[in-house]
N, CA, C and O atoms as CSV, one atom per row, in Angstrom:
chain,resi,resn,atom,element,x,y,z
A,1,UNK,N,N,-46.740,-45.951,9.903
A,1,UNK,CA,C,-46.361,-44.552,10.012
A,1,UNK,C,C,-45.197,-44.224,9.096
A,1,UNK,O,O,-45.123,-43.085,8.635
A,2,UNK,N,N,-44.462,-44.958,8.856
A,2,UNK,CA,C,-43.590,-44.757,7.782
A,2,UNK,C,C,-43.708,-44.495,6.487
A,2,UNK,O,O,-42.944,-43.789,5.829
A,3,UNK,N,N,-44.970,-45.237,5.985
A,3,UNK,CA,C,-45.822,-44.475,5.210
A,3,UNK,C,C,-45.442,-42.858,4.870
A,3,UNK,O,O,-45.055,-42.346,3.819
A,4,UNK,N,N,-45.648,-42.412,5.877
A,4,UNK,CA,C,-46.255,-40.909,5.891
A,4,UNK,C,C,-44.529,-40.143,5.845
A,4,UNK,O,O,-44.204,-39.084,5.307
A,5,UNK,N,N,-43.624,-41.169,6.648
A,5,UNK,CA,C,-42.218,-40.529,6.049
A,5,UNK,C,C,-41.881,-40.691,4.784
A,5,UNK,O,O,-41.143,-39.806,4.350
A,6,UNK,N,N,-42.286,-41.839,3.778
A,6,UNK,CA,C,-41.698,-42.387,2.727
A,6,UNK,C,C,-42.387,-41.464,1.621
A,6,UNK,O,O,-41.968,-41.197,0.494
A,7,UNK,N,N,-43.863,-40.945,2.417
A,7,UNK,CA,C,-44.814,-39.608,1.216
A,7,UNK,C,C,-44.060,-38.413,1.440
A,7,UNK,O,O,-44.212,-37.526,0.600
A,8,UNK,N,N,-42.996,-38.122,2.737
A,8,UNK,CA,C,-42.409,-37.037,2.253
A,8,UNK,C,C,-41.487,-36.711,2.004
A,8,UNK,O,O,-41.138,-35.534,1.923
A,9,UNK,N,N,-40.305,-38.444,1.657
A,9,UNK,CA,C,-39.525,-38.123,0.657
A,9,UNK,C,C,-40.004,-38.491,-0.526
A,9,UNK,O,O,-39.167,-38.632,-1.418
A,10,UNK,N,N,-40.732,-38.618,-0.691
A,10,UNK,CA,C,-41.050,-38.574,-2.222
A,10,UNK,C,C,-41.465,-37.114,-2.721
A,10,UNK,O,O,-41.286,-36.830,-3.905
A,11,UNK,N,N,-42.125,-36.002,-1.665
A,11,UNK,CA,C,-42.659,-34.793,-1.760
A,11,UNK,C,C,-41.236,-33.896,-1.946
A,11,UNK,O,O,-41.311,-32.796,-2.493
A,12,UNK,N,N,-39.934,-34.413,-1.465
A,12,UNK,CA,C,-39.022,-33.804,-1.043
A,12,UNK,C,C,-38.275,-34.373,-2.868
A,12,UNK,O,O,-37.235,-33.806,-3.203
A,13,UNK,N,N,-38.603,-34.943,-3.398
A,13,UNK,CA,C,-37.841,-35.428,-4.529
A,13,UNK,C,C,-37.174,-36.934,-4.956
A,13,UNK,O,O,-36.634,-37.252,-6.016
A,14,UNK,N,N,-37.470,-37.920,-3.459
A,14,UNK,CA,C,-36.879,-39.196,-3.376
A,14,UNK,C,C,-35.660,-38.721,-2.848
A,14,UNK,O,O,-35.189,-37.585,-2.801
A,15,UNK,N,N,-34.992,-40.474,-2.227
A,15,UNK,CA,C,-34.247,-40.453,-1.679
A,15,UNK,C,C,-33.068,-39.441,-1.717
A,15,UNK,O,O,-32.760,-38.519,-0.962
A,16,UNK,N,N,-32.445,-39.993,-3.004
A,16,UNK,CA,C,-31.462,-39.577,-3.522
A,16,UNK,C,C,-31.330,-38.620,-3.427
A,16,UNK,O,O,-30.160,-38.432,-3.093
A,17,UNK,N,N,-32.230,-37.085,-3.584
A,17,UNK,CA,C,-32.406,-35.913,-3.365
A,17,UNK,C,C,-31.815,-35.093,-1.945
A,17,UNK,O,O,-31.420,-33.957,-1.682
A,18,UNK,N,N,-32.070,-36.815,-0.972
A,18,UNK,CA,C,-31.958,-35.703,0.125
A,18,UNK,C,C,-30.427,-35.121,0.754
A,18,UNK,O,O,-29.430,-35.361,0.073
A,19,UNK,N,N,-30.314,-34.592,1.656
A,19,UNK,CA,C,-28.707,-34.680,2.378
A,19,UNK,C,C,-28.204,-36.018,2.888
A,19,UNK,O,O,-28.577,-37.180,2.728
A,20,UNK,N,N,-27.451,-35.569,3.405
A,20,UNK,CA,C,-26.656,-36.956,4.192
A,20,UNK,C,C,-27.315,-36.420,6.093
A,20,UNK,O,O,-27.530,-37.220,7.004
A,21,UNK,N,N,-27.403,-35.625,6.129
A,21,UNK,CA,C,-28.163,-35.053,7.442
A,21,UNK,C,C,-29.826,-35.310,7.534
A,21,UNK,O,O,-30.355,-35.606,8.605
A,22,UNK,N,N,-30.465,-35.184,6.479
A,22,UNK,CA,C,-31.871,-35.354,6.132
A,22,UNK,C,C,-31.947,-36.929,6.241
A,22,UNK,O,O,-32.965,-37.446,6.699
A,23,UNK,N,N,-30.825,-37.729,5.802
A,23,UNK,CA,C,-31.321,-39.490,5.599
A,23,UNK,C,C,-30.724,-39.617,7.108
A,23,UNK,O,O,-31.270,-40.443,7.839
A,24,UNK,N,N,-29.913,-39.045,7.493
A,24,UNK,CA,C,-29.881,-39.711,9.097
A,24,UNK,C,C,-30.882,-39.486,9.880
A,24,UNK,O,O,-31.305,-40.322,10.678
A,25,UNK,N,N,-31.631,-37.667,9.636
A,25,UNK,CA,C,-32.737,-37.408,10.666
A,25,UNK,C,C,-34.127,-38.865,10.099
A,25,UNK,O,O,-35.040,-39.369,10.753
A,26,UNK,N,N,-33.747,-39.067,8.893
A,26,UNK,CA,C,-34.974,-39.855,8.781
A,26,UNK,C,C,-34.785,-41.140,9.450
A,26,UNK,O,O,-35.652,-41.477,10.257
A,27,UNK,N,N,-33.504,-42.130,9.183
A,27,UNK,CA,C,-33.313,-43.662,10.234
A,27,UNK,C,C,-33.689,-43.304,11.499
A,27,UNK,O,O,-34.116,-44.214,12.209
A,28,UNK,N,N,-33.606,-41.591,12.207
A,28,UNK,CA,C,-33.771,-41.654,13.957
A,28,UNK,C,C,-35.539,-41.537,13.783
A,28,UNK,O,O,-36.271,-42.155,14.557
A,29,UNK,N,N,-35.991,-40.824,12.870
A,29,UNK,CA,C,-37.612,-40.964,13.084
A,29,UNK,C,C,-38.050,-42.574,12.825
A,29,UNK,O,O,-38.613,-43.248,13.688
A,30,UNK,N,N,-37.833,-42.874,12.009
A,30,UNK,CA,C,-37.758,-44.384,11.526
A,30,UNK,C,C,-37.886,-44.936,12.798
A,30,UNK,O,O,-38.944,-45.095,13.406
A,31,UNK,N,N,-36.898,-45.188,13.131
A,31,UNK,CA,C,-36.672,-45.530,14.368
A,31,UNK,C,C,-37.662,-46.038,15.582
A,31,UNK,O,O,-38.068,-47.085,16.087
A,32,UNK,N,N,-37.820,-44.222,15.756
A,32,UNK,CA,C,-38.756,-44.147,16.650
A,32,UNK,C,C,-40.278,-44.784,16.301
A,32,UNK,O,O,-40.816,-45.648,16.993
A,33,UNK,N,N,-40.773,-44.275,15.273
A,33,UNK,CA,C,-41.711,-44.590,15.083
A,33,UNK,C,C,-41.791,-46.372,14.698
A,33,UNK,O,O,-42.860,-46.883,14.362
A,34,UNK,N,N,-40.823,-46.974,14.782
A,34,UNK,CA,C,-41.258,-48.664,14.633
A,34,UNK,C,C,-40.795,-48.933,15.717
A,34,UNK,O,O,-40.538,-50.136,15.759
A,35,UNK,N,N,-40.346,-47.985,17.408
A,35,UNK,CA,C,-40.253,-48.634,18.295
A,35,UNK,C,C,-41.340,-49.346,19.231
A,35,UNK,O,O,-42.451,-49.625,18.780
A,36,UNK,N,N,-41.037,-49.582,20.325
A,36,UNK,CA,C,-41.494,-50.538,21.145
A,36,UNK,C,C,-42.883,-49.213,21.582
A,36,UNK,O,O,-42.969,-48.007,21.814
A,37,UNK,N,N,-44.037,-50.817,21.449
A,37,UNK,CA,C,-45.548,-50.289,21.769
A,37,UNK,C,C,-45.916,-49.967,22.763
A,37,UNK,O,O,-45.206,-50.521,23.602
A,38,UNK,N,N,-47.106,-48.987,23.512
A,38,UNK,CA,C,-47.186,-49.684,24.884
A,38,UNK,C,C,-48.366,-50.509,25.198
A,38,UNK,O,O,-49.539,-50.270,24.911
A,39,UNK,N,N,-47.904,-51.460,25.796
A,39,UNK,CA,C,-49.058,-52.704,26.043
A,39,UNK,C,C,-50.141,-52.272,27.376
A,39,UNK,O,O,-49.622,-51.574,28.247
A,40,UNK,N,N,-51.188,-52.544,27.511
A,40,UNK,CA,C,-51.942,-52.820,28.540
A,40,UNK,C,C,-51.055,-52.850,30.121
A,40,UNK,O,O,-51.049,-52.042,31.050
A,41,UNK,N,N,-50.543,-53.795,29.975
A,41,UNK,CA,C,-49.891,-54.084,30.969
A,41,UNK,C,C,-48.958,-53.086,31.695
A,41,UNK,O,O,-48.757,-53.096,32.909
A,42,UNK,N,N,-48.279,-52.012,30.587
A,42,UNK,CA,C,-47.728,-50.814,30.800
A,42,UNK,C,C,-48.307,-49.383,30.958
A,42,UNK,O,O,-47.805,-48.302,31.268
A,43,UNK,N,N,-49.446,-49.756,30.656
A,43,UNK,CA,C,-50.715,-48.389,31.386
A,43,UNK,C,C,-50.899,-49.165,32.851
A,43,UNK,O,O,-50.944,-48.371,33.790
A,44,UNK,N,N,-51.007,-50.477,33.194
A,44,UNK,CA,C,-51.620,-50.848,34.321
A,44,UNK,C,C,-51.042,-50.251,35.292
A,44,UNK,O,O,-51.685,-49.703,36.187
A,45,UNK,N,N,-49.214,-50.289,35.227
A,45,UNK,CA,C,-48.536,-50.405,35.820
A,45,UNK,C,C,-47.818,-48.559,36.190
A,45,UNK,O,O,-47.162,-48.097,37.123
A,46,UNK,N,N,-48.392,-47.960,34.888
A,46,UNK,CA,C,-48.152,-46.417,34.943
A,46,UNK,C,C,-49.608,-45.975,35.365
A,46,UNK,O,O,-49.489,-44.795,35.694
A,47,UNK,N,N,-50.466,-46.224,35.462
A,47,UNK,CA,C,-51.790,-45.920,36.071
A,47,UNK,C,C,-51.252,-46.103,37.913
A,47,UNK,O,O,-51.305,-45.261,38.809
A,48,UNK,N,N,-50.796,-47.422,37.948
A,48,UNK,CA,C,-50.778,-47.499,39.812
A,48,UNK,C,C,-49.799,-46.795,40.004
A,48,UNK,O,O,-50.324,-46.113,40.884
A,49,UNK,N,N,-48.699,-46.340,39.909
A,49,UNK,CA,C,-47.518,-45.534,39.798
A,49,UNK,C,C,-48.009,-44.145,40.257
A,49,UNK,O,O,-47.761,-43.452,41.243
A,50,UNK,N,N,-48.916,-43.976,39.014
A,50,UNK,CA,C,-49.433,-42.517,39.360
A,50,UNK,C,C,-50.575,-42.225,40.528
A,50,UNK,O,O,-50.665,-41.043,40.858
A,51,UNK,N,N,-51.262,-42.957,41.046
A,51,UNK,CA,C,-51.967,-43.453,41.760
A,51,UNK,C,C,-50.905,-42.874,43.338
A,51,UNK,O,O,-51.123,-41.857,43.996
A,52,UNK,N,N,-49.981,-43.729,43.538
A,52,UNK,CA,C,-49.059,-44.169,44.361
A,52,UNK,C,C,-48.829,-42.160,44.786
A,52,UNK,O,O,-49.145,-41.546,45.805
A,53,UNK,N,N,-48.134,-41.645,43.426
A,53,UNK,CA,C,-47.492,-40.292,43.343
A,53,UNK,C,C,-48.830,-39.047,44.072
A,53,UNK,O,O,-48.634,-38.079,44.807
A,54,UNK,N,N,-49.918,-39.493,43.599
A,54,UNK,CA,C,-50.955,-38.345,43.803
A,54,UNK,C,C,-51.190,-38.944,45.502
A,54,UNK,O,O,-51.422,-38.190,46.446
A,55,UNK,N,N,-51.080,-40.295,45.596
A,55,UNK,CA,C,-51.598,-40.233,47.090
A,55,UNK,C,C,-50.384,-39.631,48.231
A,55,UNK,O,O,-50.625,-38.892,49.186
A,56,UNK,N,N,-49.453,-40.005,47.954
A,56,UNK,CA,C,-48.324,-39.238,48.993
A,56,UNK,C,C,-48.722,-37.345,48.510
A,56,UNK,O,O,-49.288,-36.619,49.327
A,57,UNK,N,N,-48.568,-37.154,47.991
A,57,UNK,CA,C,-48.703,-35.774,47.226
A,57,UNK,C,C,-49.772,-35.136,47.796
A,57,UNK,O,O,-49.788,-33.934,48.059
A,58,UNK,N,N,-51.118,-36.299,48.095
A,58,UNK,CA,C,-52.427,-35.730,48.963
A,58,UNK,C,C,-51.948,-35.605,50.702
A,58,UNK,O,O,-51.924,-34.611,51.427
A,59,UNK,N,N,-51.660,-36.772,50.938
A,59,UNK,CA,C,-51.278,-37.016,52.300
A,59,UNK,C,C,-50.595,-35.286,53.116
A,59,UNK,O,O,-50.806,-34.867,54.254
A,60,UNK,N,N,-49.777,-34.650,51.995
A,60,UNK,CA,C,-48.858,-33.761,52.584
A,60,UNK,C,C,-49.623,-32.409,52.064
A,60,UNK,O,O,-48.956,-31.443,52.432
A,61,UNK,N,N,-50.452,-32.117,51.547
A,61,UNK,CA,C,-51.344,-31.157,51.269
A,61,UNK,C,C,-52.237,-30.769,52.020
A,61,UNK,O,O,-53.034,-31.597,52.462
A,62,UNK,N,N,-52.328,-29.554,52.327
A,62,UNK,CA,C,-53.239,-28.925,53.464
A,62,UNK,C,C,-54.709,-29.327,53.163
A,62,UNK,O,O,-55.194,-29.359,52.032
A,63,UNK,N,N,-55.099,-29.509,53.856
A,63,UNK,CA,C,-57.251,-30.077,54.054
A,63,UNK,C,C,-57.344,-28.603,53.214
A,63,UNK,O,O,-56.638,-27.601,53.328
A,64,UNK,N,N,-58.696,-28.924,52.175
A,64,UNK,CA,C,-59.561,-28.026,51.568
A,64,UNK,C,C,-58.566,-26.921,50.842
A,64,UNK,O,O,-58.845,-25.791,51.242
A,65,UNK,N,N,-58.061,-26.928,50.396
A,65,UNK,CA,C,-56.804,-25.884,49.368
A,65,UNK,C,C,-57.792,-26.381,48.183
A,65,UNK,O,O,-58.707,-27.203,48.214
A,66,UNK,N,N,-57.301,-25.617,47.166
A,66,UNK,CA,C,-57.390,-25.802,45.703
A,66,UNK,C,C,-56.431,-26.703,45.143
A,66,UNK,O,O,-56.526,-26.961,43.943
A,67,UNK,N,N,-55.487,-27.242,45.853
A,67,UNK,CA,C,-54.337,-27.888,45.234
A,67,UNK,C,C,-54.765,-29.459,46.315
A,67,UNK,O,O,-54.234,-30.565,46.213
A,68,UNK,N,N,-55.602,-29.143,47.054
A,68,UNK,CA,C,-55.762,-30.885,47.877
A,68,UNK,C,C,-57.096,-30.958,47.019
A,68,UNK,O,O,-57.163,-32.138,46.672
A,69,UNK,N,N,-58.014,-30.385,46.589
A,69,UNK,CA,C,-59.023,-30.513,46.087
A,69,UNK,C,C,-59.149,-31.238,44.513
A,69,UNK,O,O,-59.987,-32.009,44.046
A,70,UNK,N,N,-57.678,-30.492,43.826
A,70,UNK,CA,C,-57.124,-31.080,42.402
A,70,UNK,C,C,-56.808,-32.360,42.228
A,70,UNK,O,O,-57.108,-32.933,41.181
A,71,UNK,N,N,-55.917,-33.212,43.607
A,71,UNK,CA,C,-55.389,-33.860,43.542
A,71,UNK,C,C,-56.374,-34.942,44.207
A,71,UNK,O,O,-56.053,-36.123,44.342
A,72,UNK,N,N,-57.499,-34.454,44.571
A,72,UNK,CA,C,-58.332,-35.464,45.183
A,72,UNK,C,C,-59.473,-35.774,43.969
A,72,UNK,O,O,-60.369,-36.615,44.040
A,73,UNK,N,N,-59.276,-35.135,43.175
A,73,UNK,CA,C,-59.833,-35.491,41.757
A,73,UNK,C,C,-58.998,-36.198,40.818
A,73,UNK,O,O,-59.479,-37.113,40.150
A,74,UNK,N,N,-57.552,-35.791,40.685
A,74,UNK,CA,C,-56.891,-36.376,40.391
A,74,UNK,C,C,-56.693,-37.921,40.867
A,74,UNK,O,O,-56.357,-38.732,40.004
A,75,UNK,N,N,-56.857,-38.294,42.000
A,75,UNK,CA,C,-56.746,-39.443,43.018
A,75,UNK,C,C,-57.865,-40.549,42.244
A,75,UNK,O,O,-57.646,-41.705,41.884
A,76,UNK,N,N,-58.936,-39.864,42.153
A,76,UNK,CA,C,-60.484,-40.212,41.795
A,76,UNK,C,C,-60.613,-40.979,40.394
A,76,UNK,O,O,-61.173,-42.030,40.083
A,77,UNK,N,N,-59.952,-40.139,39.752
A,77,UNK,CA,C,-59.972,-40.233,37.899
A,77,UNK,C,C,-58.881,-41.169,37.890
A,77,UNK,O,O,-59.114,-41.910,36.935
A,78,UNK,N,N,-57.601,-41.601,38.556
A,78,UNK,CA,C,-56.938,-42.354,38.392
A,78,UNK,C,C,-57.271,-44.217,39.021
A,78,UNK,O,O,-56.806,-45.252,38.545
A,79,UNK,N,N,-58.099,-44.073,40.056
A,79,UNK,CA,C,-58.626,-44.943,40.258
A,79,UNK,C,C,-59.999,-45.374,39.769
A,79,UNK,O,O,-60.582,-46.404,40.107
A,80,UNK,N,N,-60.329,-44.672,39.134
A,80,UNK,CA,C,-61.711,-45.226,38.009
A,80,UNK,C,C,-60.920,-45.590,36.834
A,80,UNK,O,O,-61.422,-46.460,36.123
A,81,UNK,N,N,-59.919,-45.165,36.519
A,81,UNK,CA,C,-59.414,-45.885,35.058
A,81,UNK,C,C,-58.775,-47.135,36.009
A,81,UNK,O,O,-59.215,-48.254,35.743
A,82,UNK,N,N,-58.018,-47.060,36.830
A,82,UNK,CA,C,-57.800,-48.175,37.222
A,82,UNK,C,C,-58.354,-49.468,37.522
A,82,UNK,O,O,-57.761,-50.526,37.312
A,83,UNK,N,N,-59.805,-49.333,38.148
A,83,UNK,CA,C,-60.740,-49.987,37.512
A,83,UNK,C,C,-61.424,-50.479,36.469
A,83,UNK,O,O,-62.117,-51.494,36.534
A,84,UNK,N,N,-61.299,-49.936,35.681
A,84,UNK,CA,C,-61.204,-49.949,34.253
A,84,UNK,C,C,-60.340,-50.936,33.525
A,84,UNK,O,O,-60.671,-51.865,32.789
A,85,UNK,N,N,-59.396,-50.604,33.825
A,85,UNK,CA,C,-58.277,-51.386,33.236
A,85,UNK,C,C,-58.302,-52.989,33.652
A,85,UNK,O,O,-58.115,-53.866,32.809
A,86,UNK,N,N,-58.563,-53.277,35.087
A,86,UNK,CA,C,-58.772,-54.028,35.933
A,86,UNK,C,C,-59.784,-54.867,35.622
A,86,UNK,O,O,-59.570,-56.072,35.755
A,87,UNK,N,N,-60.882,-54.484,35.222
A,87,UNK,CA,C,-62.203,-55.116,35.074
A,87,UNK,C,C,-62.350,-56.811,34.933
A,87,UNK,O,O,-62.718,-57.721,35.676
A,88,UNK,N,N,-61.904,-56.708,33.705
A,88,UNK,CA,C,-61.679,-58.056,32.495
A,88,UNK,C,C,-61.159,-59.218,33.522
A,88,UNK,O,O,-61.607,-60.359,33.404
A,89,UNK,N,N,-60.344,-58.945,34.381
A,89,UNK,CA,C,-59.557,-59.740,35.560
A,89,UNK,C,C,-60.001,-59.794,36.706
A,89,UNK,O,O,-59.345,-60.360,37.580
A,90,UNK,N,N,-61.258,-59.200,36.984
A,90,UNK,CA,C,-61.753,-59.536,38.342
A,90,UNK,C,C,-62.771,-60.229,37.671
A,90,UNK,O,O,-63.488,-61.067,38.216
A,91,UNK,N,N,-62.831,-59.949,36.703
A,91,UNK,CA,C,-64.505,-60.513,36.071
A,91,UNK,C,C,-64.057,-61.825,36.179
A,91,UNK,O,O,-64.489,-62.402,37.177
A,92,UNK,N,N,-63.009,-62.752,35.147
A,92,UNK,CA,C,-62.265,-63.563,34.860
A,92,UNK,C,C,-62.667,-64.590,36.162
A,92,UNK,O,O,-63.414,-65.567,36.117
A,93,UNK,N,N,-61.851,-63.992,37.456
A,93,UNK,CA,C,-61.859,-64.481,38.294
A,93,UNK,C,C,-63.155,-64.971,39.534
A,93,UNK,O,O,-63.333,-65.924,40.293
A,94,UNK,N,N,-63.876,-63.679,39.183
A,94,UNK,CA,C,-64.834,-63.727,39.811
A,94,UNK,C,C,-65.643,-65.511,39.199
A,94,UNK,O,O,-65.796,-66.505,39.909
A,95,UNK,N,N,-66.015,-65.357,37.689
A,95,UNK,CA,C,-66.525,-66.262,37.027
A,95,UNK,C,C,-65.901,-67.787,37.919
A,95,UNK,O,O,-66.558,-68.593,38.578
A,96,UNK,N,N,-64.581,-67.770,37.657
A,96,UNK,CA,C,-63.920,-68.677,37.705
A,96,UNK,C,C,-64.063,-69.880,39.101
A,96,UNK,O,O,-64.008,-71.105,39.209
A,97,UNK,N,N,-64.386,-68.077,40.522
A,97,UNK,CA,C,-64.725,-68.539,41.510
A,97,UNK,C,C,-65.931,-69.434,41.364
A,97,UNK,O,O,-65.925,-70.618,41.700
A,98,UNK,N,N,-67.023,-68.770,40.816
A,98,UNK,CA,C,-68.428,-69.383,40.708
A,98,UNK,C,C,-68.001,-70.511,40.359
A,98,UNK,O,O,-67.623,-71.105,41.369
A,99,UNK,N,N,-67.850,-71.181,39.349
A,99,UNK,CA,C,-68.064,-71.820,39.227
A,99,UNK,C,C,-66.965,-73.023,38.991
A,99,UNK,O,O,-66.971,-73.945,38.176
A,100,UNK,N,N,-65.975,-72.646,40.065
A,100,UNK,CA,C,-65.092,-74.298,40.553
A,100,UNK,C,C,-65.891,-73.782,42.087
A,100,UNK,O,O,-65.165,-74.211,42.985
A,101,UNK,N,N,-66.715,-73.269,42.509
A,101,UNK,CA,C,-67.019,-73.097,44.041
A,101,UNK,C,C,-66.130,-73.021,45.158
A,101,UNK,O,O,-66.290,-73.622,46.220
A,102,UNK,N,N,-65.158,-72.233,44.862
A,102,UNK,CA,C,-64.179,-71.757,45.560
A,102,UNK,C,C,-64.653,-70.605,45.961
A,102,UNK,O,O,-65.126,-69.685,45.295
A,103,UNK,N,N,-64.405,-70.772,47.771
A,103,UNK,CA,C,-64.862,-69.213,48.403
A,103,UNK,C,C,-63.241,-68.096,48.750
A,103,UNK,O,O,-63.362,-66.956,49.200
């Protein structure tokens, strides 16, 4: 992605061209953009989170509203990706059961 900053100081005239305000805003994009990724493991964990948030959130919502109805879709779609995400590791295990014959 830096790439795409380094094409627009060059569009801008090169470095040298720019301010002393322009090369700092660029080290904080810099920055950002070569920071930290998010891994698998950090959707898993923001998937159950949100999971967690919509179910208290249902619990206290009146039966049949438009807003218990949202969140019971919401509830739905978060636990199918969660499954999702999950898969690879029950599979894993499942296999694993088979065949050391562990019940």
């Amino acid at each position: 992605m830096s790439n795409a900053l380094d094409d627009l100081v060059e569009k801008l005239g090169g470095w040298d061209e720019l301010s002393v305000a322009e090369k700092e805003t660029y080290r904080e994009h810099l920055k950002i953009l070569e920071g930290r990724t998010v891994s698998v493991d950090d959707v898993k964990a923001f998937v159950r989170q949100m999971i967690l948030i919509v179910e208290r959130l249902l619990v206290d919502a009146e039966e049949k509203t438009p807003a218990s109805i949202s969140l019971k879709a919401r509830l739905k779609n978060l636990l199918i990706l969660e499954q999702f995400l999950f898969a690879p590791e029950r599979a894993k295990a499942a296999l694993e059961k088979f065949y050391t014959g562990r019940s």
